[in-house]
C-alpha positions as CSV (number, residue, x, y, z in Angstrom):
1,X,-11.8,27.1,-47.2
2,X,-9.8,29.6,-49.7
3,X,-7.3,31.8,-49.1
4,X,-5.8,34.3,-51.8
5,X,-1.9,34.7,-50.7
6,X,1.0,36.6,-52.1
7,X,4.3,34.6,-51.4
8,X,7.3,36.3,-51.6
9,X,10.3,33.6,-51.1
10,X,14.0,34.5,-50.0
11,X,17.0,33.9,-52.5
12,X,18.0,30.8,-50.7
13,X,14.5,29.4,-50.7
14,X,13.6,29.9,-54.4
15,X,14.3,25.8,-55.3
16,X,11.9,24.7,-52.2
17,X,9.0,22.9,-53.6
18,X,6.3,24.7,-51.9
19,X,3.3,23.2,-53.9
20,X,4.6,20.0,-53.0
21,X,5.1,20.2,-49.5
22,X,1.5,22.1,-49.0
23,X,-0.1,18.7,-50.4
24,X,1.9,16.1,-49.2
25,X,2.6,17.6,-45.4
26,X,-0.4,19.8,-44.7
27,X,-3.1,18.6,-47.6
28,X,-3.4,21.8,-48.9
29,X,-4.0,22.5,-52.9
30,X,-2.7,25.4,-54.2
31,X,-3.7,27.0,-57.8
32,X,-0.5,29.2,-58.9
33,X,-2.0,32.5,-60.1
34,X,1.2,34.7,-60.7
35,X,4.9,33.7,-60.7
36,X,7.6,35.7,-60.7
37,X,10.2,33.2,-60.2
38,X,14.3,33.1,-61.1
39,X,17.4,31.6,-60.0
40,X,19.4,33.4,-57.6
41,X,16.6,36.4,-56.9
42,X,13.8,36.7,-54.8
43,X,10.6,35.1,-56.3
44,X,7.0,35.9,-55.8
45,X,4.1,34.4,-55.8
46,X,0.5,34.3,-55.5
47,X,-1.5,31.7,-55.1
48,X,-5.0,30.0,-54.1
49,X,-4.7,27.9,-51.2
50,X,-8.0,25.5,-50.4
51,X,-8.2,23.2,-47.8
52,X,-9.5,22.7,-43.8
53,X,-9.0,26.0,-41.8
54,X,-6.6,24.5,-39.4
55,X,-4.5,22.8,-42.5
56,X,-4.0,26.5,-44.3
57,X,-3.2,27.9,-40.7
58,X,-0.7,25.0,-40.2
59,X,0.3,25.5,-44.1
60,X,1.0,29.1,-43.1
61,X,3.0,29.1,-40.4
62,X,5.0,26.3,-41.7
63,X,5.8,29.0,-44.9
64,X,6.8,31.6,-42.5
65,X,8.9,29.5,-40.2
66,X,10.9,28.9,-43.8
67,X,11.4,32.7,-43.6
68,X,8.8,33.0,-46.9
69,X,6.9,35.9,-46.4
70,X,3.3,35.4,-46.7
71,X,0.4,38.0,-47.0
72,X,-3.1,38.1,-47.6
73,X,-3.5,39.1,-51.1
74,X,-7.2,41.0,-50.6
75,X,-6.6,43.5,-53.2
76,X,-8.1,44.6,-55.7
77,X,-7.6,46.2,-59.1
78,X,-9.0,49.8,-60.0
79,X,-8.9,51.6,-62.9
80,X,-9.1,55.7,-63.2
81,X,-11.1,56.2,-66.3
82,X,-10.0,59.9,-66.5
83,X,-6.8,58.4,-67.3
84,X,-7.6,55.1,-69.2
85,X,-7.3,56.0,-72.6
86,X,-9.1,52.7,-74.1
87,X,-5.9,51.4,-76.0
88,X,-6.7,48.4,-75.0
89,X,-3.0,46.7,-74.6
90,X,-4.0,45.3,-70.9
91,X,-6.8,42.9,-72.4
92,X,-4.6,41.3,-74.1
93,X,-2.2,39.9,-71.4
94,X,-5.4,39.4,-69.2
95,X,-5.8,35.8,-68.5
96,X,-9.3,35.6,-67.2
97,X,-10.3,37.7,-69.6
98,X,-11.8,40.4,-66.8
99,X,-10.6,43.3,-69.0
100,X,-12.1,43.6,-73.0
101,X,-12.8,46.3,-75.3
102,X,-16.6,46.7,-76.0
103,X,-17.4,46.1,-79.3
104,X,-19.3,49.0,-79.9
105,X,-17.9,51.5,-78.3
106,X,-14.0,50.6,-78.0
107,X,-13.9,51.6,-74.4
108,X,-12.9,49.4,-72.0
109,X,-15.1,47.0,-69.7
110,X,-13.6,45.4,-66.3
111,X,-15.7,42.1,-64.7
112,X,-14.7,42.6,-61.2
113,X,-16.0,39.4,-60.6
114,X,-13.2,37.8,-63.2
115,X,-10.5,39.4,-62.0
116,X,-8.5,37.6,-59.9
117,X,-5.4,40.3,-59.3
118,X,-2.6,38.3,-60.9
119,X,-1.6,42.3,-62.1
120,X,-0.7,41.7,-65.0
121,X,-2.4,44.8,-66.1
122,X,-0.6,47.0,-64.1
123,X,2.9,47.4,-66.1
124,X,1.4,46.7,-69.2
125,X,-0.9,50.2,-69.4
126,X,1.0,53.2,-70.8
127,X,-0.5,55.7,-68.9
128,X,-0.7,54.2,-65.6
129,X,-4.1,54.3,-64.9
130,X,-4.2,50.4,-63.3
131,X,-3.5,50.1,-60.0
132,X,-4.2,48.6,-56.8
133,X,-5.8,49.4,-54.1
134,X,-2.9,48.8,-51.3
C-alpha cells in the first residue's frame, strides 16, 4: 500500500534519519518528493511511503511519538486560468513535467495525472494563480 504524507519535523529532530529507520525498523520505503530541510529550523517533508498496511500504521505512529507531525498529503494542485497568464515560469521548476506550454498555442497544459503536489509551482507563479486545494 501507498500513502502520500507531508512530514513536518521539530528543530531538535531535523538530524533523525527518518528514511532509515522506516526501512530498517518498520520495512517501510519511502520516495522523498519535497524537502525543505536546514539546520537549526523546522524541516518539511513529503514523501511516498509503500509498504504492508500495518507497517505504515506502525511507521506512523512511531513518527508522531517522535513529536514529527505527520499528515495525509491528499491535495491537489489547481490552477485559476482567469488569472494564469501563460508565462510559463512554473514549467520549468516542474519536475514531473505535469505543467508545459503547448506548442501551438503557448498556453499552459496541467497532466493531473503527473502531478504529484511537490508545489513547487506555487511560489514560483507571479500572479498567484497556483494553489492548493486545502
Amino acid at each position: 500500500m501507498k500513502k502520500r504524507v507531508k512530514l513536518t519535523f521539530p528543530k531538535r529532530a531535523i538530524q533523525m534519519p527518518v528514511a532509515y529507520r522506516l526501512a530498517k525498523d518498520f520495512n517501510v520505503a519511502t520516495n522523498i518528493i519535497r524537502a525543505q530541510v536546514a539546520p537549526n529550523q523546522v524541516g518539511k517533508l513529503v514523501v511516498e511511503l509503500l509498504g504492508d498496511i500495518d507497517q505504515l500504521d506502525a511507521a506512523i505512529e512511531w513518527m508522531r511519538s517522535q513529536d514529527i507531525t505527520v499528515s495525509l498529503a491528499s491535495r491537489e494542485i489547481l490552477i485559476d486560468e482567469d488569472v494564469c497568464v501563460h508565462c510559463g515560469l512554473c514549467t520549468g521548476v516542474c519536475p514531473t513535467e505535469a505543467l508545459n506550454l503547448e506548442p501551438q498555442t503557448f498556453k499552459l497544459a496541467f497532466t493531473r495525472s503527473r502531478c504529484i503536489v511537490c508545489e513547487q509551482c506555487i511560489p514560483t507563479c507571479p500572479v498567484q494563480a497556483i494553489s492548493t486545494n486545502l
